[in-house]
C-alpha positions as CSV (number, residue, x, y, z in Angstrom):
1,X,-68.3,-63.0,-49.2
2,X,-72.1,-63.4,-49.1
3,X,-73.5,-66.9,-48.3
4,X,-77.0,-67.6,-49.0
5,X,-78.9,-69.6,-46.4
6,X,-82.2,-70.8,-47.5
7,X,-83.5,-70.0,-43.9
8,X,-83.3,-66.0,-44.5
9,X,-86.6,-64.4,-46.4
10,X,-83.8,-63.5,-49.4
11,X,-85.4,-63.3,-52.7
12,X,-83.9,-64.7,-55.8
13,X,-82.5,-61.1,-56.9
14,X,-80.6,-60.2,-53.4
15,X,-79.4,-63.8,-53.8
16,X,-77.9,-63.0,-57.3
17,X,-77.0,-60.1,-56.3
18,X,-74.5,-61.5,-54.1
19,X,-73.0,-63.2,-56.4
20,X,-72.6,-60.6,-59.0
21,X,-69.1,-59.3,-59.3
22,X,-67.7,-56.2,-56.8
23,X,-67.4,-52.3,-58.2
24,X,-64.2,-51.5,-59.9
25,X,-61.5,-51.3,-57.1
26,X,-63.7,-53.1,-54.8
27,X,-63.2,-56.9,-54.5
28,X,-62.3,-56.7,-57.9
29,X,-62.2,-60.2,-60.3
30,X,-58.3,-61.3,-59.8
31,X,-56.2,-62.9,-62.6
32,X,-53.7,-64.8,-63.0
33,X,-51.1,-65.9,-66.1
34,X,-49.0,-68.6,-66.8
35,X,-47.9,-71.5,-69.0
36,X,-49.0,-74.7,-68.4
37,X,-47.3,-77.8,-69.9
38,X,-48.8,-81.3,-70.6
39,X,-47.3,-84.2,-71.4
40,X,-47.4,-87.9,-71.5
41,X,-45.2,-91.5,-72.4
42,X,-47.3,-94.1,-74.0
43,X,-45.2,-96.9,-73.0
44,X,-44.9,-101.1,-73.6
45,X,-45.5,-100.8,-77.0
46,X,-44.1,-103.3,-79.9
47,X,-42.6,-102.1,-82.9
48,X,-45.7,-101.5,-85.5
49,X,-48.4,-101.7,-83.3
50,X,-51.4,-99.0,-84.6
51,X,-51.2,-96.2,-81.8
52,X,-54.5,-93.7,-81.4
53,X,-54.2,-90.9,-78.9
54,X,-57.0,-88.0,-77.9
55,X,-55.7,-85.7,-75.7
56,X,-58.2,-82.7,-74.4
57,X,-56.8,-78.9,-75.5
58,X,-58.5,-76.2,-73.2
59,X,-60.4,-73.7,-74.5
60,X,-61.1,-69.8,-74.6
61,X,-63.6,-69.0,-72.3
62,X,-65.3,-66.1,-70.5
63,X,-63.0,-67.1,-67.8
64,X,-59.7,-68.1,-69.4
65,X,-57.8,-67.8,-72.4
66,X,-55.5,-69.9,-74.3
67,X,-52.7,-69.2,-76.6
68,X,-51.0,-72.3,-78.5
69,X,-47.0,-72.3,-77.5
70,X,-45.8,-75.2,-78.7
71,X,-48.1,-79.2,-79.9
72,X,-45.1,-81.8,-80.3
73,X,-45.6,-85.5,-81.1
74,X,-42.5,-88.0,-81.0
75,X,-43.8,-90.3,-83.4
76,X,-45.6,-88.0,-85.7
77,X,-44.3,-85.2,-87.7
78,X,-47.3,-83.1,-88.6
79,X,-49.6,-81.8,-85.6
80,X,-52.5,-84.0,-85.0
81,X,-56.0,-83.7,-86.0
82,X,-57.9,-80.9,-83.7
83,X,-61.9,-81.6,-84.0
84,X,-64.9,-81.0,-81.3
85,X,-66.8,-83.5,-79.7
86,X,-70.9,-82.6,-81.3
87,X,-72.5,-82.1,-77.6
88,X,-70.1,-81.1,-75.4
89,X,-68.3,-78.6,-78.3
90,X,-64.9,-79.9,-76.1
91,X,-62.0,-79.3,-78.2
92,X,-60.2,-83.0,-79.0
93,X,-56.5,-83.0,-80.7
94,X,-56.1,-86.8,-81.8
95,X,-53.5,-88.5,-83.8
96,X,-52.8,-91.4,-85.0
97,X,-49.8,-93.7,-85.7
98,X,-47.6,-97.1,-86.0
99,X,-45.1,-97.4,-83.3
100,X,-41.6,-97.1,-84.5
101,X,-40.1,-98.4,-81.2
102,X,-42.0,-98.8,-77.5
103,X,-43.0,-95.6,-76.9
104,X,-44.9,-92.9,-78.0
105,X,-44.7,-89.2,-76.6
106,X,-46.4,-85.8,-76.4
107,X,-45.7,-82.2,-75.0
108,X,-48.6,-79.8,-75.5
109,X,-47.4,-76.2,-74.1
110,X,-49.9,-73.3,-73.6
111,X,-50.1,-70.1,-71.9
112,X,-53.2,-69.2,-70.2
113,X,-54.9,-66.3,-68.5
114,X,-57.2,-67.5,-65.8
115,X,-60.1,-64.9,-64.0
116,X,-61.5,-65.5,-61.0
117,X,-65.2,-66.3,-61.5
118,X,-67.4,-64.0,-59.6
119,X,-71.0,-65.1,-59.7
120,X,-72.8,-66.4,-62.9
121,X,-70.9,-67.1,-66.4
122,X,-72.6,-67.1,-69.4
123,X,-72.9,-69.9,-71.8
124,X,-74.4,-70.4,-75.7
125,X,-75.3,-73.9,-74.8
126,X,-77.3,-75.7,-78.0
127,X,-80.9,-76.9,-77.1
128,X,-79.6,-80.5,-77.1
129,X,-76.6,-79.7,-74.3
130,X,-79.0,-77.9,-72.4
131,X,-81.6,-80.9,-72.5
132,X,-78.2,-83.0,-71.6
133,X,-77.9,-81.1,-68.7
134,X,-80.7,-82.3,-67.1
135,X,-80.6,-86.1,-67.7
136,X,-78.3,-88.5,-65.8
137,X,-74.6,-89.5,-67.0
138,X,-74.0,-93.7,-66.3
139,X,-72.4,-92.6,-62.7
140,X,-74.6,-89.8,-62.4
141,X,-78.3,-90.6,-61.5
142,X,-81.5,-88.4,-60.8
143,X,-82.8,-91.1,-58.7
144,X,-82.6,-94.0,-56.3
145,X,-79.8,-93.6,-53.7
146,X,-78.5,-90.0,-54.0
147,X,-81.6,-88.6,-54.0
148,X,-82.2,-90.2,-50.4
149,X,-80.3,-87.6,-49.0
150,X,-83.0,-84.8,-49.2
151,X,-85.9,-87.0,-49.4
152,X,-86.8,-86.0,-46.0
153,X,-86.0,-82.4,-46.8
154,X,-88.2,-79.4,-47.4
155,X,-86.2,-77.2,-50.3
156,X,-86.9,-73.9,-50.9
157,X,-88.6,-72.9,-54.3
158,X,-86.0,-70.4,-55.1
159,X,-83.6,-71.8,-56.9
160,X,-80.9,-70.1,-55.8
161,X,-81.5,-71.4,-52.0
162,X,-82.5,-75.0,-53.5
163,X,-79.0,-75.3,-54.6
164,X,-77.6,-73.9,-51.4
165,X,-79.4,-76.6,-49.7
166,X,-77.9,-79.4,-52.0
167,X,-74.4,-77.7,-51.6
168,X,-74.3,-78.1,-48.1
169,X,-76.3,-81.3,-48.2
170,X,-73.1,-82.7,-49.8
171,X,-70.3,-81.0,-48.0
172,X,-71.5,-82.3,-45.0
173,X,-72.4,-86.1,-45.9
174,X,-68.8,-86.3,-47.8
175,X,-64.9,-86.1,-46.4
176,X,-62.5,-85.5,-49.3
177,X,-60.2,-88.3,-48.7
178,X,-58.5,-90.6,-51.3
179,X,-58.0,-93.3,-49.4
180,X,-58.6,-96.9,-50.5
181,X,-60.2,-98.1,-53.8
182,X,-63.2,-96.8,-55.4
183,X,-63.0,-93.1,-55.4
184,X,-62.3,-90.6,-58.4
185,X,-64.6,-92.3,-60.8
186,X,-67.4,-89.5,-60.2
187,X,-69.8,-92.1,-59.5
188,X,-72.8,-90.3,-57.1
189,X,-74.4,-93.3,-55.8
190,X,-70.9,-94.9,-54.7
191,X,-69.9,-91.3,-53.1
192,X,-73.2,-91.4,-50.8
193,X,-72.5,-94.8,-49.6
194,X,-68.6,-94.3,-48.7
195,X,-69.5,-90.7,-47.7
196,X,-65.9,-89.7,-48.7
197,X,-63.8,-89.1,-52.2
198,X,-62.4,-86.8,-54.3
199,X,-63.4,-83.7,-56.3
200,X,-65.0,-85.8,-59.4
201,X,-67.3,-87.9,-56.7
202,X,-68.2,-84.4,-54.7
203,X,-69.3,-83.5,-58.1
204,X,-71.0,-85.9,-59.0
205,X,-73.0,-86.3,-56.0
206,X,-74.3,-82.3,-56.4
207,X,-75.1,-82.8,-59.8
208,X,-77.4,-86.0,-59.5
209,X,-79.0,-83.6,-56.4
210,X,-79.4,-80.9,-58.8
211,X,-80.8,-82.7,-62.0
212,X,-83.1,-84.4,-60.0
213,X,-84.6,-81.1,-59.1
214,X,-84.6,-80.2,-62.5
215,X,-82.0,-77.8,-61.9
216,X,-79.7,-78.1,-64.8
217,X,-76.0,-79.1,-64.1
218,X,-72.7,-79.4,-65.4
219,X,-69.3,-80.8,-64.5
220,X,-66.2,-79.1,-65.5
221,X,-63.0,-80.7,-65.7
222,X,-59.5,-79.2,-65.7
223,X,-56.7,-78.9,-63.1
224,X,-56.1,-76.7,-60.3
225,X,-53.1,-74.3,-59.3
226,X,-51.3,-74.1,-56.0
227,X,-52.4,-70.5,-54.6
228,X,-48.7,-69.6,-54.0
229,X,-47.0,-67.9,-57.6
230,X,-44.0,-70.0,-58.6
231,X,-43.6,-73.2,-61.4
232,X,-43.9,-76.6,-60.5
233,X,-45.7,-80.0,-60.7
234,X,-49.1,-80.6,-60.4
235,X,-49.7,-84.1,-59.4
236,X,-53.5,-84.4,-61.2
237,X,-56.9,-83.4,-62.3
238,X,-59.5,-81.3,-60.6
239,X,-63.0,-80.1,-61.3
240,X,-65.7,-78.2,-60.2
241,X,-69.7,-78.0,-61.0
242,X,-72.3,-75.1,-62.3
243,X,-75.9,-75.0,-61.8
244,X,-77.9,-72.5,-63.8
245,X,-81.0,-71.6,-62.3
246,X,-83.7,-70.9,-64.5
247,X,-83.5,-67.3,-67.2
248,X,-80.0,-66.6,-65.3
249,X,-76.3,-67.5,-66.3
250,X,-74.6,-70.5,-65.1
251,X,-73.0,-70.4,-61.1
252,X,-69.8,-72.1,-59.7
253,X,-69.4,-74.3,-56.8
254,X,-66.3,-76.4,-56.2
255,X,-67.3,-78.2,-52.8
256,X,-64.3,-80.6,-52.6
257,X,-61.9,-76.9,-52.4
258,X,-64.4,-75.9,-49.5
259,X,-64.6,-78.8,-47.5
260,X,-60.5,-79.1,-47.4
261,X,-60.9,-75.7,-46.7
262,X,-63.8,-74.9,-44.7
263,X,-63.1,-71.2,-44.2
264,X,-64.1,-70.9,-48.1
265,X,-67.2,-72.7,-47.6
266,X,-69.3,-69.6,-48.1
267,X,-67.0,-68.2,-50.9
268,X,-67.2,-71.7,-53.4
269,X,-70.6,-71.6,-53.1
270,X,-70.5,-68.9,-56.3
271,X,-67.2,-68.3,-56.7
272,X,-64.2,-69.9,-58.4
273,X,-60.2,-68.7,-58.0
274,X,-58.2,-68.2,-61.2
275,X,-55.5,-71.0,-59.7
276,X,-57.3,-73.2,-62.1
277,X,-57.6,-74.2,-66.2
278,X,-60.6,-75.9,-67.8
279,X,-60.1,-78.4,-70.1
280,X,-62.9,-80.5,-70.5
281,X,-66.9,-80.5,-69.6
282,X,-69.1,-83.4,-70.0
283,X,-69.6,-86.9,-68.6
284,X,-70.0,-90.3,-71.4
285,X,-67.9,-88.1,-73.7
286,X,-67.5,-89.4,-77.6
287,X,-64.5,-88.4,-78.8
288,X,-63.6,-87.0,-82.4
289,X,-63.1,-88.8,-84.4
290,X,-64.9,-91.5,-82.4
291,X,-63.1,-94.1,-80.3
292,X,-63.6,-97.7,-80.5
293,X,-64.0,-97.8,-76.8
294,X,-67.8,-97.1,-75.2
295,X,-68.2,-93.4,-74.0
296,X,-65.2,-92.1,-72.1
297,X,-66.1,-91.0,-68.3
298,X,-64.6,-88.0,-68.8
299,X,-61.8,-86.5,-70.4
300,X,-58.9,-85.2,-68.9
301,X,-56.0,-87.8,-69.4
302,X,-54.8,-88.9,-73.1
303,X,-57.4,-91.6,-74.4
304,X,-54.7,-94.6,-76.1
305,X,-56.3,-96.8,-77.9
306,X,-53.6,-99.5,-79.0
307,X,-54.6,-101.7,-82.0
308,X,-58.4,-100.6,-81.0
309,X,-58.0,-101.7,-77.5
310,X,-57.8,-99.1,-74.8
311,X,-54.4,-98.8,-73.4
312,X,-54.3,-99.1,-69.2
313,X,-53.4,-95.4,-67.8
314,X,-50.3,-97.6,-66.0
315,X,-48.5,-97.4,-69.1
316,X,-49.2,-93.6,-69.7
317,X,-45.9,-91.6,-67.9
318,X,-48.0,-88.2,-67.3
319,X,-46.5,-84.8,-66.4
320,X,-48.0,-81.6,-65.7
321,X,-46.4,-78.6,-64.9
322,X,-47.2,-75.0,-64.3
323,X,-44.9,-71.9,-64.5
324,X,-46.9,-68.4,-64.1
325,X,-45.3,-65.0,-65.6
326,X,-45.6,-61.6,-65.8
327,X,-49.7,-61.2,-66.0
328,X,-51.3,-59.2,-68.4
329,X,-54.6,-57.3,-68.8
330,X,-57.3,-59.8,-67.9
C-alpha cells in the first residue's frame, strides 16, 4: 500500500493517485456481509414513569448498505418514530412511552454489506455541514493546546501531505490504551495532555489538527468487526475520521486501528476495512425530535431520557452482536 511522506517531491495527483482504488482483479475493494444486532435494557424504572429513547439506525452509504430485519420495542407496540437530525442528516429512530414495569427493551436487527474503502468517498454535504466541518465541536478545538503540537512544524502546502503530517503527528504523541478515567469522551485537548486513549480521543485530536488548518474534517461513528468471519459479541463502539482536501472527495484515516497495529500504519492512512458499520457522524448532535438534554457528544448508545432527565448509561444493559453470511455482490 502506498504511504505518502511529505518529505518526497509527490504532487497532489500521484498522492491521490495512490489512494484511488486497484484495477479489476488487482487489489480489488473486499466486502463483507452480515447481520448485525443491537439491543439494549433500560433498567430501574418505576411503574409509569415517561420513558424517551433515540437510538442511532445506520445508513446506506457508498460504503455500506443496510436492509431493515427486524425493529422490536417491549413496551411499545407500533415501531418508533424514524426522523434525521437537520445537519448531520443522521438517521434517529425514537420512541416514546410510560413504563409498564422496571424495564424497558429494544432489539434492532439489520443486515449489512460493508466495502472496504479504498481512497476518497464522495459526499452531498449541504453548505451548512460543510461550513460545520470546519468549526470546532465543545471537545474539539482549532486552537490553544492541540494545536501546540505542530506549532513548531513546517507543513507542506499540499494538502494531501499536510494531513499526512497531522496523521502521524498524532499516532506518535498518543498510545491507545483505556486505562484509568478520562478517556473515550473525544475530547482533543485532554488526549494531548494524557498522550493516550481510545479511538474517539485519536479522533478527535486529528480533527482539531485538521480544522485548524482549514482542512475540513469529520468523525464517524459506528463499530468495528473482528477480522476473523464467525458471529459473536462486540464489546463497544468504534470510529474513524475523513478529511477532504480541497475540489477532491473525502479520505479515511482510523489512526487508533494503526497504532494497535502498526504494520497498517501506511494502509489507514486512506484506507478503511469492511470489518466495520457506520452509524452515526457528527459531534454536539440534536436529536429528532429534540432532547431535553444539551447536545449529545455523539451518538452511538440509546439516548434515555426518563421523565426529561437523562438516564445514566449504568442502567442501559447493552448488547451487540455480529453474525456474517453468505456475501453477496458488493
Amino acid at each position: 500500500m502506498c504511504r505518502l511522506p511529505f518529505v518526497v517531491g509527490c504532487s497532489l495527483l500521484a498522492s491521490l493517485a495512490c489512494l484511488a482504488p486497484a484495477a479489476e482483479g488487482e487489489g480489488k475493494a473486499r466486502s463483507r456481509t452480515f447481520q448485525f444486532t443491537y439491543a439494549a435494557t433500560i433498567k430501574g424504572l418505576t411503574p409509569g414513569q415517561k420513558v424517551r429513547v433515540w437510538v442511532p439506525v445506520p445508513p446506506t452509504l457508498p460504503e455500506q448498505t443496510v436492509r431493515v430485519i427486524e425493529q422490536t420495542w417491549s413496551a411499545l407496540p407500533e415501531r418508533g418514530q424514524t426522523g434525521y437530525d437537520s445537519l448531520y442528516s443522521n438517521k434517529i429512530l425514537h420512541m416514546q412511552t410510560s413504563a409498564e414495569g422496571r424495564e424497558v427493551s429494544l432489539r434492532l436487527v439489520y443486515e449489512i454489506t460493508r466495502r472496504e474503502v479504498k481512497g476518497e468517498v464522495k459526499r452531498e454535504d449541504s453548505a451548512s455541514l460543510q461550513e460545520r466541518l470546519l468549526q470546532p465541536d465543545s471537545l474539539v478545538p482549532i486552537s490553544g493546546k492541540p494545536v501546540e503540537l505542530i506549532k513548531d512544524k513546517k507543513l507542506p502546502e499540499d494538502p494531501m501531505k499536510q494531513a499526512q503530517v497531522l496523521y502521524d503527528v498524532v499516532n506518535e504523541h498518543m498510545r491507545y490504551s483505556k486505562e484509568g478515567k478520562g478517556w473515550g469522551r473525544g475530547d482533543a485537548a485532554w488526549a494531548c495532555d494524557s498522550k493516550f486513549g481510545n479511538c474517539s480521543d485519536f479522533h478527535s485530536l486529528f480533527i482539531s489538527l485538521a480544522r485548524s488548518r482549514k482542512l475540513p474534517a469529520r468523525f464517524e461513528m459506528g463499530f468495528g468487526l473482528p477480522e476473523k468471519r464467525g458471529e459473536g459479541v462486540i464489546g463497544g463502539y468504534h470510529c474513524w475520521a475523513f478529511f477532504r482536501p480541497s475540489g477532491k472527495g473525502w479520505v479515511p484515516v482510523d489512526i487508533s486501528e494503526a497504532n494497535k497495529n502498526p504494520k497498517m500504519r501506511d494502509y489507514y492512512f486512506g484506507n478503511l476495512t469492511e470489518d466495520r458499520v457506520t452509524f452515526s457522524t457528527g459531534r454536539d448532535i440534536t436529536l429528532v425530535p429534540r432532547q431535553a438534554s444539551p447536545a449529545i457528544n455523539f451518538l452511538i448508545y440509546p439516548h434515555v431520557e426518563v421523565e426529561g432527565k437523562v438516564w445514566p448509561q449504568e442502567k442501559i444493559d447493552k448488547l451487540f452482536r455480529f453474525k456474517d453470511v453468505a456475501r453477496r455482490g458488493a
